[in-house]
N, C-alpha and C positions, 0 to 999 in steps of 0.2 A: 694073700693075693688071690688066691684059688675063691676066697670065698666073696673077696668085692668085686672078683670077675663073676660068683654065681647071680650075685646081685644085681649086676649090671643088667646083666641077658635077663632075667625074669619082670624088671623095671621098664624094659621096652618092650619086653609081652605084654607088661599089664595095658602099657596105654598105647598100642595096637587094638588090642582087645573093645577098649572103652570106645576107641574112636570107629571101629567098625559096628558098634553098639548103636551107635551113632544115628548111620548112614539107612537107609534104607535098602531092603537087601533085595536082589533084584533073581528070583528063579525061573529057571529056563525048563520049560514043560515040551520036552521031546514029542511026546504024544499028540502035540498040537502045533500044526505046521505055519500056523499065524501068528502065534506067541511070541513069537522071536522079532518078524518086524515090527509087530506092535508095543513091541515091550522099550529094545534100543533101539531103532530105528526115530519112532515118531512118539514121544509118550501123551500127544494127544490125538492119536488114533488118525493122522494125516499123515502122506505119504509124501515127501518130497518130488519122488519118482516112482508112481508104484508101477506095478506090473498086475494086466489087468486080462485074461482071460477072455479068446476071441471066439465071439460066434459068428457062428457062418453067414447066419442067416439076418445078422444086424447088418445094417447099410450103414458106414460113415460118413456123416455129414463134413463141411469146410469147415474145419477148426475144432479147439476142445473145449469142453463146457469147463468153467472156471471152479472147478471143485478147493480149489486151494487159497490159501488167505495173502491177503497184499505184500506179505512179507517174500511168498514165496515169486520165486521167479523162473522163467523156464515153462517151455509147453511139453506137454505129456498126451498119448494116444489116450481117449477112452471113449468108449461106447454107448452114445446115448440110449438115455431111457426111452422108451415105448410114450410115456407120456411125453417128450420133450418135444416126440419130431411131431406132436401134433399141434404145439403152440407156435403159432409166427413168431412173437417176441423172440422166440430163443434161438434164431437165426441170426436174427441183428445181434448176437451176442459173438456171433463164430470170429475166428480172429485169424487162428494159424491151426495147425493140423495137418495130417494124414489124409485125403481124402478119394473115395470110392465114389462116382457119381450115378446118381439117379436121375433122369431126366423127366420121369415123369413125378418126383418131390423135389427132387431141389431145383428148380429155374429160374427159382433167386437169386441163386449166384452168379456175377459178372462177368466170371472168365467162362463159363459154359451156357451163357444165354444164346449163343450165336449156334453152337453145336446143339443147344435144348430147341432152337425155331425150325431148322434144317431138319432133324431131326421128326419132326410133329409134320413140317409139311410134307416132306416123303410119306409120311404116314398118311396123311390126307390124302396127297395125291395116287399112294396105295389104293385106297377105297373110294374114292371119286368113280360116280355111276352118270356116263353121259348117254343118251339113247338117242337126242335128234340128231340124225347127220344132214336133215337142212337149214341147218345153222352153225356161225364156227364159237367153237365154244373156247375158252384160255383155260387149261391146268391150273394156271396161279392167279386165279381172278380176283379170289377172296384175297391173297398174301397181295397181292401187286392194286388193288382197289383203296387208295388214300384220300380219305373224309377231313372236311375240311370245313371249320369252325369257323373261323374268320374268311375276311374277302368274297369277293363274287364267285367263285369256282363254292360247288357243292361236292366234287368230285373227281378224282382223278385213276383213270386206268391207266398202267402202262403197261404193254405184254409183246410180244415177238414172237413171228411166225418165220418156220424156215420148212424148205422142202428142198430137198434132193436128188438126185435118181442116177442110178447105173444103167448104161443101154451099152445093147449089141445090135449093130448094122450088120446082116448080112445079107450082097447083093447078087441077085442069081449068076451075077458073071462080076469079077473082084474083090477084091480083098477085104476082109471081116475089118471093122471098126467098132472099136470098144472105148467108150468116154465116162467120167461121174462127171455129175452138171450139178452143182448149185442153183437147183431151179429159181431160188428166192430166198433174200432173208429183206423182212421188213420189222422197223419198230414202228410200233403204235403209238399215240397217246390220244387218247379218251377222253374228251373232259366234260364234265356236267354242270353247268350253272345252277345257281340259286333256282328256286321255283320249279327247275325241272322242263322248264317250256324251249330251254336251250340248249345247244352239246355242239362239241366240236371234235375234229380228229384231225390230227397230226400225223402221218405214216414217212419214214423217209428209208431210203431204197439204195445201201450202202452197194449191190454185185453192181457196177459198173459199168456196162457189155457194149457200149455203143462209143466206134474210134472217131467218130467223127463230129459228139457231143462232148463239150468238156464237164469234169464229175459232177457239178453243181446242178447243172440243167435238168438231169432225172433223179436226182437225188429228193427231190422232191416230189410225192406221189400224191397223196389225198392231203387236202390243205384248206379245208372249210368250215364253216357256221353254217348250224340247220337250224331252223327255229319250227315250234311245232303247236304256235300258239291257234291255229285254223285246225277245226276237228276233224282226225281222219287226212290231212292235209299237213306235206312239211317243204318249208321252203328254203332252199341248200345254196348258198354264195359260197363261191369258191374252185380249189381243182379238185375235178371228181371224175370218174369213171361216167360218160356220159350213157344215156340207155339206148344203145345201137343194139336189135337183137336181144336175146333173153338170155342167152351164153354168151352174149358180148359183155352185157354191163352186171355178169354174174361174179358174185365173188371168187377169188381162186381159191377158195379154201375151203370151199366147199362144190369143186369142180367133182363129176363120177372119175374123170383120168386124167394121165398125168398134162397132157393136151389137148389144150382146146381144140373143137371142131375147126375147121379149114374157114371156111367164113367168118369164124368169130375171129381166128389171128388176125387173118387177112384185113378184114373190112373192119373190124373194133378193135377192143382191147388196148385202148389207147386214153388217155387223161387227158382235160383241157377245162380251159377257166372260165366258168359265168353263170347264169344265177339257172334254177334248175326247182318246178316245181314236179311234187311227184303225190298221189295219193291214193288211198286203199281203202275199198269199204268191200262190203258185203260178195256184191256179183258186179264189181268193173276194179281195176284200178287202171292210175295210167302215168305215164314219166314225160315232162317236157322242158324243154331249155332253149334257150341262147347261151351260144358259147361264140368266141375268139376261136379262130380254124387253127391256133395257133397249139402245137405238142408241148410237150415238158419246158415250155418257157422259152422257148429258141426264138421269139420276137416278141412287140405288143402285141398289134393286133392286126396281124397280115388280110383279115376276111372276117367275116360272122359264117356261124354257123344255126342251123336250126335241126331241134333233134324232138320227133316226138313217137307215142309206143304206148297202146292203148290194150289192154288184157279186158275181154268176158269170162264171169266165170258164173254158167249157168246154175251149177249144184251148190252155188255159196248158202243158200240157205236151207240145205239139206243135210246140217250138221255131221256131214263126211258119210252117211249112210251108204251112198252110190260111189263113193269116190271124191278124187276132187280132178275137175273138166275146167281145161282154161284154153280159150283160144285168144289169139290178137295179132296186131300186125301195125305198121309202122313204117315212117319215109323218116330222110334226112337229105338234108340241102344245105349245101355252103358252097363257101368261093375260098380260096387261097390263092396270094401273087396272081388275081385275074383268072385261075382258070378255077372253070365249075364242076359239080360233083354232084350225083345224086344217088340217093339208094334207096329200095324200099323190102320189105320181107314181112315173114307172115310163119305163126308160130303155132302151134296143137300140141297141148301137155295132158297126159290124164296120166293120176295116181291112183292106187286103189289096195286097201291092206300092204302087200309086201311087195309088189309090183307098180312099176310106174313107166312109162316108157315119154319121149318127146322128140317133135320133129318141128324141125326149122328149114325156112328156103330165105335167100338173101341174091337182089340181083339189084346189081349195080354199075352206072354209067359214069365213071372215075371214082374215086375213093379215096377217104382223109384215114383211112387204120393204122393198123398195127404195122404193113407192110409198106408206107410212105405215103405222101402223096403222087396217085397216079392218075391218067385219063382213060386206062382199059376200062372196055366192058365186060365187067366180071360176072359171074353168077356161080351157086352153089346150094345145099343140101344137106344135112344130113338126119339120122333118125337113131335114135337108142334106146334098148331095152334093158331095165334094171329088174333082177328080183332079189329080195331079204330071203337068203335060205337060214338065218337066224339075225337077232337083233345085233349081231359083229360079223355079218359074213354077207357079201355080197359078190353078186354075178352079174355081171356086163356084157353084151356086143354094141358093135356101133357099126353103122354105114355110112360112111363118107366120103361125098364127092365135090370136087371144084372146078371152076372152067376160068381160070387167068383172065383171059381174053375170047371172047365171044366173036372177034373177027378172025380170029386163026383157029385153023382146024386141027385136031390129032393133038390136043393140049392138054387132055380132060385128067385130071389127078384124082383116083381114088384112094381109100383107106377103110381098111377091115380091122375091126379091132375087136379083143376078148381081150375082159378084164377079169381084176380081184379086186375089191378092197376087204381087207378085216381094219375093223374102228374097234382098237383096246381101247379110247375113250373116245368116242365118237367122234369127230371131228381134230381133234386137239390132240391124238395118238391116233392115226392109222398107217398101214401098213396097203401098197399099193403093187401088183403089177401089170401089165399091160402086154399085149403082143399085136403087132401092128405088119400088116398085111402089104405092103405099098403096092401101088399097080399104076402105072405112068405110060400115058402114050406116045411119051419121046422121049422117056428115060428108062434105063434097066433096073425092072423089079427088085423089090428086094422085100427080107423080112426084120425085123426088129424087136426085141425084146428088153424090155427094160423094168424094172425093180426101183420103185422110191419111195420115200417117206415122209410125215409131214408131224408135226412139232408144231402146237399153241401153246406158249409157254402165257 
C-alpha cells in the first residue's frame, strides 16, 4: 500500500513537471522597475492604463493622444510630444482629457475661444497707443469693425461712448450738494457702403432726462446719409448736430470739460432734420444747412431754419510751422409756431506745439438751443487756455460769461474754470476734473467741483 501510495505522489510530480516544461516561464527582475508591467501587465509592451510621469513644464492639451489599439477602451492622461503640439492635425484628433489651457496655443478649442478673444483684446487694448485728443478715437474699433462680403454695406462699426461725473456744489451761503450724473451713454453705428463714397450713422440716446418728451422723441440722436462723392465736399441728409458756433456743433467727446461753454448750452447743442452741406480744404472750410426748427422730432415741420459758419485758416499752407490760426464767424435764422429768431458769433482759434487756446462770442435775438425755444436777447463769451505738459496730461482755465437777457440788468452769469484732463488713451480713456468758480448777479455764488470720466468702447 505504502509503496502504490509512493507511486502515486511521484506520477503526479512527474507530469507537474512535464506540463511546467511546457509553459513558458515568466522571471521577474527586481532590479528593473518596468519589468514587471511590462512582462504581466501588457506582453505587448501597451499599457491599458499606464501611468505616465508629469512635467511641469509640458502644457496639456484637450484630450489624449490615441497611443492604444481599437481594442482598447477608456481615456488615459498623457503628455504630448514636443513635436505633436506643433502639427494642427493632431488637434482635430483631441477627444476627451485632462486639460490645462494655453491661450495663446490652443484657441482651437470651442469651450475657451470666447475666454482666448477676451483675453487677446484686454491685451490689445493693454497696449493700444492713442496721441490725438482731437479726435474720438473707440478702444474696440478693430474688435467691433464688421466687413462685409455681400450686400451694399462695406462696413460696419459699432462702439459706445459713456461719461460720467461726480460734483460738489458748494454755495457761499447754503447747504453742500453732492450728485453722480450719467452725463451720457450713447450707441453708435457706423456704416460704410460699397465704394467708400457713402456712410451713415446711427447714434441712439437711451439717459432719458426730459419729463415733458416721451422716451422715443430723443432717443434718437444722429440719424443720417453723408455722401462724399464732391471733392473736399460732403453732403449730410438727415438729424445732425447742426453748425451753430464751433463748441456748439463740437463733438462731446472730444469737449476740454466736462461742460460746455454757456452759449454753446444755451444757444446750440441741440439736433434737427435737413440736408447740411459742409466742406474743407486748404485755408477755408464752411458748414451750411436747412433744417425744420423742429428738436428731437416733437413735430413735422413747425418753421425752417437756416444755419451757416464759415472758418479762415490763414497758416493752412504752412505745414503747421507757425501754428495752426483759424478765424470765422456765422448767423442763423429761423421761425418756429411764427415767432422769429436770429443769432450771429464769431470765433478765433490758434494752436501751436502743446498749447492752443480759443475764443468765441455768440449774440442773439431769441433762440432755437439747447435751452428752448425763446425770444430773449441773449449774448455771451468765453475764452480758454490749454497747454500739453506731456502727451497724457493736460492743464486748463476757461472764462466764461453769459447775459440771458440783454433787456434786464444785474443778470450777467460768470464762470471760472481750472481743469485736468490725463488721456490714458486719448480720447477713448480719460480721466477728467474741473473746478468751477460761479459768480451770479442775482444768485449766491458758489463753488463746484467735479471728477468724471469718459469710456470709447
Amino acid at each position: 500500500m505504502k509503496k502504490i501510495s509512493l507511486f502515486f505522489i511521484l506520477s503526479i510530480f512527474c507530469f507537474c513537471a512535464i506540463k511546467v516544461e511546457a509553459q513558458e516561464v515568466i522571471t521577474l527582475k527586481t532590479e528593473d522597475n518596468n519589468s514587471f508591467l511590462e512582462t504581466v501587465l501588457d506582453e505587448n509592451d501597451e499599457d491599458d492604463n499606464p501611468v505616465i510621469d508629469i512635467d511641469e513644464n509640458t502644457v496639456y492639451v484637450d484630450g489624449p493622444r490615441k497611443r492604444y489599439k481599437e481594442r482598447h477602451f477608456g481615456p488615459f492622461i498623457s503628455a504630448p510630444k514636443e513635436q505633436d503640439l506643433k502639427n494642427d492635425s493632431y488637434y482635430g484628433d483631441l477627444k476627451n482629457g485632462v486639460t490645462e489651457y494655453d491661450p495663446m496655443r490652443d484657441s482651437a478649442a470651442p469651450r475657451f475661444s470666447l475666454f482666448s478673444s477676451l483675453a487677446q483684446t484686454a491685451k490689445d487694448v493693454y497696449h493700444l497707443e492713442i496721441e490725438r485728443t482731437d479726435v474720438p478715437s473707440a478702444l474696440l474699433k478693430d474688435q467691433l469693425t464688421f466687413r462685409m462680403e455681400k450686400g451694399p454695406l462695406e462696413s460696419v462699426h459699432i462702439w459706445t461712448a459713456v461719461q460720467s461725473n461726480f460734483s460738489t456744489t458748494i454755495p457761499e451761503r447754503g447747504d453742500t450738494d453732492s450728485k453722480f450724473d450719467v452725463g451720457l451713454i450713447n450707441i453708435l453705428i457706423d456704416g460704410q457702403f460699397k465704394g467708400g463714397k457713402e456712410n451713415f450713422r446711427i447714434m441712439l440716446d437711451p439717459t432719458h432726462r426730459s419729463s415733458h418728451l416721451p422716451f422715443m422723441q430723443p432717443f434718437f440722436q444722429d440719424l443720417y446719409i453723408e455722401s462724399h462723392r464732391i471733392p473736399h465736399t460732403s453732403v449730410l441728409v438727415g438729424n445732425s448736430r447742426p453748425g451753430v458756433g464751433i463748441e456748439g456743433a463740437q463733438s462731446p467727446y472730444t469737449l476740454a470739460f466736462i461742460n460746455r461753454s454757456q452759449i454753446s448750452r444755451n444757444l446750440a447743442n441741440i439736433r434737427k432734420f435737413g440736408v447740411r452741406v459742409r466742406g474743407d480744404y486748404s485755408l477755408m472750410d464752411y458748414d451750411m444747412g436747412i433744417y425744420s426748427s423742429s428738436t428731437n422730432f416733437t413735430s413735422f415741420f413747425p418753421g425752417h431754419e437756416f444755419d451757416a459758419w464759415m472758418n479762415i485758416k490763414p497758416l493752412g499752407k504752412t505745414d503747421g510751422r507757425y501754428g495752426k490760426l483759424v478765424t470765422g464767424g456765422g448767423i442763423q435764422s429761423g421761425e418756429k409756431h411764427g415767432m422769429n429768431y436770429y443769432l450771429t458769433g464769431a470765433y478765433v482759434g490758434y494752436d501751436y506745439k502743446r498749447f492752443w487756446t480759443k475764443f468765441e462770442y455768440a449774440r442773439a435775438n431769441g433762440s432755437n438751443g439747447g435751452s428752448g425755444l425763446t425770444n430773449k436777447r441773449s449774448q455771451g463769451l468765453f475764452v480758454t487756455v490749454g497747454y500739453h505738459l506731456t502727451k497724457k496730461l493736460e492743464l486748463l482755465a476757461r472764462y466764461d460769461q453769459f447775459d440771458p437777457d440783454r433787456t434786464v440788468s444785474n443778470n450777467m452769469q460768470r464762470e471760472y474754470t481750472l481743469g485736468t484732463n490725463y488721456y490714458l488713451k486719448g480720447q477713448a480713456l480719460k480721466l477728467i476734473f474741473n473746478y468751477i468758480y460761479c459768480q451770479n448777479d442775482n444768485k449766491v455764488d458758489s463753488h463746484r467741483l467735479m471728477v468724471g470720466t469718459q469710456i470709447l468702447l
